[in-house]
Kinemage of the C-alpha trace (Angstrom):
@kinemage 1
@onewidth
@group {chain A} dominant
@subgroup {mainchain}
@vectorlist {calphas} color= white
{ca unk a 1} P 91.402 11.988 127.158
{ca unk a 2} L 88.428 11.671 124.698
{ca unk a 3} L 86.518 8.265 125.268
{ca unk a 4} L 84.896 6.551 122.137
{ca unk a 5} L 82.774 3.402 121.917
{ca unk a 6} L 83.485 -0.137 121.193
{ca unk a 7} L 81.659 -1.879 119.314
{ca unk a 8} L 81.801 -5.443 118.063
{ca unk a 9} L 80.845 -7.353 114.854
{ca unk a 10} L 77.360 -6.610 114.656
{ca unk a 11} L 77.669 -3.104 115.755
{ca unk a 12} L 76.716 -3.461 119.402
{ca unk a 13} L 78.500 -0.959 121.874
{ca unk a 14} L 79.739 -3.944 123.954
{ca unk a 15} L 82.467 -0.886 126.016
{ca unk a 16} L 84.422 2.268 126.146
{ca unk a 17} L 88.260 3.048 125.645
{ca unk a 18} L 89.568 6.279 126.029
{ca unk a 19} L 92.261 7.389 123.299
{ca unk a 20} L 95.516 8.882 124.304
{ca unk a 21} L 95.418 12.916 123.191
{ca unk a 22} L 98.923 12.772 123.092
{ca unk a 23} L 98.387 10.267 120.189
{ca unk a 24} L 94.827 10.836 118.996
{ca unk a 25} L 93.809 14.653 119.955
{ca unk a 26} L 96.680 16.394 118.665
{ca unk a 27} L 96.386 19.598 116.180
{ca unk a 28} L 97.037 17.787 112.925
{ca unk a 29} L 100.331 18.871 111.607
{ca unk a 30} L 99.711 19.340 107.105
{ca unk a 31} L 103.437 20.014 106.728
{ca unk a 32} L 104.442 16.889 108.334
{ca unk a 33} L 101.925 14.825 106.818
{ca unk a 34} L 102.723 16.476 103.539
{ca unk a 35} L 106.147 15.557 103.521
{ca unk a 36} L 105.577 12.257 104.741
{ca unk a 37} L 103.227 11.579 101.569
{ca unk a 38} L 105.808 12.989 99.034
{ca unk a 39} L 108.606 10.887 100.809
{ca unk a 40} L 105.675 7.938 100.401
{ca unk a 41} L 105.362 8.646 96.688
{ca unk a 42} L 108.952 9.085 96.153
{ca unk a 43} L 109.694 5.693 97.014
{ca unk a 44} L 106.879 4.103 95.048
{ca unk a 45} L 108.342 5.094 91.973
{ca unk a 46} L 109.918 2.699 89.853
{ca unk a 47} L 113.171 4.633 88.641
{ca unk a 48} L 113.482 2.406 85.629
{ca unk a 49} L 112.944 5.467 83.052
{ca unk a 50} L 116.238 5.297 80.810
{ca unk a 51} L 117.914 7.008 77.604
{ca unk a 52} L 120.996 6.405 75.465
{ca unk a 53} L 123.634 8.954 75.388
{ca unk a 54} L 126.208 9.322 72.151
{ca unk a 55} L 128.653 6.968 73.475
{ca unk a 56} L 125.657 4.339 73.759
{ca unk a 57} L 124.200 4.910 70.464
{ca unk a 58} L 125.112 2.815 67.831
{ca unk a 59} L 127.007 4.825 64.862
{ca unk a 60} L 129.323 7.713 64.282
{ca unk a 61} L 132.726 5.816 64.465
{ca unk a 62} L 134.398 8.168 62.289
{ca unk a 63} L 133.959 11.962 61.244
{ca unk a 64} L 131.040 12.876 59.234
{ca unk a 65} L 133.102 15.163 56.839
{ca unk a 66} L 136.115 16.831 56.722
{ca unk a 67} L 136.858 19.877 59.020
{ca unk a 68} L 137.520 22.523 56.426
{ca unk a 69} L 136.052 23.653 52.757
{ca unk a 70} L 132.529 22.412 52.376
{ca unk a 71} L 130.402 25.205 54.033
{ca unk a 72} L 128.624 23.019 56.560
{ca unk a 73} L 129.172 23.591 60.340
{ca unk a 74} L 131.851 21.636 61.790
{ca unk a 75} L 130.599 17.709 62.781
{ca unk a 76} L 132.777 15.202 64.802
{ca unk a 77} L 130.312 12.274 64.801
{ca unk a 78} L 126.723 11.698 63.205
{ca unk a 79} L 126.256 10.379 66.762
{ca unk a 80} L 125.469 13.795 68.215
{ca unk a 81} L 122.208 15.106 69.653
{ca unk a 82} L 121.464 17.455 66.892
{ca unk a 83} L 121.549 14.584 64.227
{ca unk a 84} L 118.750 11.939 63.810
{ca unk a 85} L 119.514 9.149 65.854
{ca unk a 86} L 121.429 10.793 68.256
{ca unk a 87} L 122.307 10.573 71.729
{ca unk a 88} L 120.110 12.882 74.177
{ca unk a 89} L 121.647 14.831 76.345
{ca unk a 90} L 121.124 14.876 79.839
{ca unk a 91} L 118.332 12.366 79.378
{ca unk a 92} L 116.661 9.828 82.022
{ca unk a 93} L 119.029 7.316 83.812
{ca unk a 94} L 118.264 4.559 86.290
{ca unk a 95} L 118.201 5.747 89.911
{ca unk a 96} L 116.093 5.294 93.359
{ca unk a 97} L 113.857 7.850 94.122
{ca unk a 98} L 113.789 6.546 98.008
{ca unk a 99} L 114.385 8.907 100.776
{ca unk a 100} L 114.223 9.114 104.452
{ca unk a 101} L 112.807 11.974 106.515
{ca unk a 102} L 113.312 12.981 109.995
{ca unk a 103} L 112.354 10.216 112.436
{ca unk a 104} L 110.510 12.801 114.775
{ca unk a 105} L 108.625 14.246 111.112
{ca unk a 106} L 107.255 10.676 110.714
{ca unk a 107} L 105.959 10.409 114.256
{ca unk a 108} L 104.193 13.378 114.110
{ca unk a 109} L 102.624 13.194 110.787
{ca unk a 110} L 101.116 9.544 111.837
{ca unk a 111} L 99.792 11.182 114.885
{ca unk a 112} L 98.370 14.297 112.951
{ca unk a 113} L 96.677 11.734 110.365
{ca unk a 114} L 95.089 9.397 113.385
{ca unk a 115} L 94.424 12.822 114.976
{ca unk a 116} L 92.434 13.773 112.032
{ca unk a 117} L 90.613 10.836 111.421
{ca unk a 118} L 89.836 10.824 115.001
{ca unk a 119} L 87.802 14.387 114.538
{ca unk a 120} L 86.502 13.844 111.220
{ca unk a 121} L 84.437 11.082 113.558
{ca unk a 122} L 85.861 8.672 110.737
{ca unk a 123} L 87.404 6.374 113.093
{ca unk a 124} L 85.467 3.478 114.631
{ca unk a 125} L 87.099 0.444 117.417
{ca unk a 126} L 86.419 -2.705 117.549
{ca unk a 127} L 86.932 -5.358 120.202
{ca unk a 128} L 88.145 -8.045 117.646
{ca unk a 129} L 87.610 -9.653 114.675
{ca unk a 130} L 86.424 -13.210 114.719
{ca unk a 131} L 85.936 -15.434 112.109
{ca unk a 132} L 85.884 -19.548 111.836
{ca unk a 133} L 87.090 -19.277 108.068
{ca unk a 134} L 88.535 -17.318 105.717
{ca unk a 135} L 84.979 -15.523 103.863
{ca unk a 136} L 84.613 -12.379 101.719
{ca unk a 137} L 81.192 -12.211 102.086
{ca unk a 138} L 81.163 -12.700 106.033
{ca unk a 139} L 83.213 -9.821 106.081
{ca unk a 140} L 81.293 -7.685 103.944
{ca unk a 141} L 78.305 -8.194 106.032
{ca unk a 142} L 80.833 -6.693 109.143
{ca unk a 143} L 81.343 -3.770 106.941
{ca unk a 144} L 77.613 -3.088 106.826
{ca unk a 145} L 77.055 -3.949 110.268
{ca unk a 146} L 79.921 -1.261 112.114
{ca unk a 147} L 79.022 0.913 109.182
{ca unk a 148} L 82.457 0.945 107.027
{ca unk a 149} L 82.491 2.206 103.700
{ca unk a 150} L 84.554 1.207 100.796
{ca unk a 151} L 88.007 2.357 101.365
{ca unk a 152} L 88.189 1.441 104.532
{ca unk a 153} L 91.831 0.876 106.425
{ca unk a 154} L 91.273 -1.953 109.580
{ca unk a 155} L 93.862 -2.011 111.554
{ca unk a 156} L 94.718 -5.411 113.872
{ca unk a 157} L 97.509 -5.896 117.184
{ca unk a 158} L 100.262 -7.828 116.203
{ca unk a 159} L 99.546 -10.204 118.653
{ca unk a 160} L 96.187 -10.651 117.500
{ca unk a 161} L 94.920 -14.273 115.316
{ca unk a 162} L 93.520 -12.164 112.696
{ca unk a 163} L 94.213 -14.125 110.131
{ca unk a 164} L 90.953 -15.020 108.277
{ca unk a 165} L 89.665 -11.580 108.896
{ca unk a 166} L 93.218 -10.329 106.770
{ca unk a 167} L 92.760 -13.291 104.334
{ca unk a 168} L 88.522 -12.049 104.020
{ca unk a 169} L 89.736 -8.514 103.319
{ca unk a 170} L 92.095 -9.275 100.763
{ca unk a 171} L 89.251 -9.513 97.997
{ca unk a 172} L 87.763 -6.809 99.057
{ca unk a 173} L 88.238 -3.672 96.475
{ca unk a 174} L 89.660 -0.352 98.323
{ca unk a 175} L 89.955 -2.531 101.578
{ca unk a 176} L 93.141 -3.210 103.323
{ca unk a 177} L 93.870 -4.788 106.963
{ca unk a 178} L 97.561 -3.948 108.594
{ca unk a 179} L 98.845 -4.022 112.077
{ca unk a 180} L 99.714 -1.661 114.456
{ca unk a 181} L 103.176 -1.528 113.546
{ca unk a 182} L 102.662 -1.464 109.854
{ca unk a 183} L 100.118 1.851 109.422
{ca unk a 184} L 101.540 4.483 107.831
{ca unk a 185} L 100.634 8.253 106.934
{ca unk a 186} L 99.523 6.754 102.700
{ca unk a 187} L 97.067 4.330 103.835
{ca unk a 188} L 95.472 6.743 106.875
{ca unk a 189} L 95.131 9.511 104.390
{ca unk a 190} L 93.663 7.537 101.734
{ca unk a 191} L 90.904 5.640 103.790
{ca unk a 192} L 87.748 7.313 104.281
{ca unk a 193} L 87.508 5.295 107.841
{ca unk a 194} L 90.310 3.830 110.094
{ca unk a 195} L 88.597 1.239 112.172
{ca unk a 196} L 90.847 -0.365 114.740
{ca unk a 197} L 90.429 -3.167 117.566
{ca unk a 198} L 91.273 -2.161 120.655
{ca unk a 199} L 94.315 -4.012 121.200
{ca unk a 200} L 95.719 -2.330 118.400
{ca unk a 201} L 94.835 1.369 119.929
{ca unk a 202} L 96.405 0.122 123.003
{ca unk a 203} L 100.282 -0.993 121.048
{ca unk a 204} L 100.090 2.448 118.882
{ca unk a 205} L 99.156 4.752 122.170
{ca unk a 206} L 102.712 2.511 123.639
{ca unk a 207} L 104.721 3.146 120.508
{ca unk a 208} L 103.811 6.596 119.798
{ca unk a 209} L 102.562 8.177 123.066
């Protein structure tokens, strides 16, 4: 088991904690995580993208012009794709984009991304967050002080009172705070730093070890 600091608010080394290799030392796994992101992206789209077909058009309720004698290709309603105003074929309908993929997939690319976070030395713990009130600015001056950069993911327990640290963070461009049971392979990849309390390292080494 690799054993990383803990620091607290200011930045002081105030302990240890060793990390789980099962969870945090694995061999990061880029197909996983791959198809974890594309299953993330899928879902994210809006599916709203829509087109009229000829029997939505408005129009066309009767033939253009008679079948036979005038030279002109053969027309059963101005209605059709080739004509102005047409419908389009095969165009865009409303649907869900949302997929699932394998439950073991999703396990493994979450590992693979704390993994690699892990030893990119881009992942910091914490003991806790404390604050009296909800402040941006005190919780900037955190950021400086444990030496997190912008686009940073913090990640709480769910049993932890973190709620003026999540309601500090919220203004914070780039920034996002989410518990242990709601990181996901998106946000890991995306930060540049994962910094976690301990508490949290302890549920996500129970849930995923």
């Amino acid at each position: 088991m690799a054993k990383i600091d803990v620091i607290n608010q200011t930045g002081a080394v105030v302990d240890s904690i060793e990390l789980n290799d099962a969870v945090f030392g694995i061999e990061p796994n880029q197909q996983a995580m791959y198809d974890v992101l594309v299953m993330a992206l899928a879902g994210r789209r809006q599916g709203t993208s829509a087109t009229k077909g000829r029997s939505e058009v408005s129009g066309g309720g009767r033939k253009p012009f008679r079948q036979k004698g005038t030279g002109r290709a053969r027309q059963g309603t101005i209605r059709a794709a080739q004509h102005r105003g047409g419908g389009t074929v095969f165009g865009a309908v409303p649907r869900d984009y949302h997929y699932r993929v394998n439950k073991k997939v999703s396990r493994l690319a979450v590992k693979s991304a704390l993994s690699e976070k892990v030893a990119d030395a881009a992942f910091t713990v914490v003991d806790k967050f404390d604050l009296d009130a909800p402040k941006t600015k005190t919780f900037v001056g955190i950021m400086e002080a444990i030496n997190a950069p912008k686009k940073t993911l913090f990640v709480v327990a769910n049993g932890e009172d973190a709620t003026n640290a999540a309601l500090s963070v919220r203004n914070i461009p780039n920034t996002k705070m989410l518990t242990s049971t709601g990181i996901n392979v998106f946000d890991l990849v995306h930060a540049n730093k994962v910094v976690m309390t301990s508490a949290a390292v302890k549920e996500i080494e129970e849930a995923l070890a």
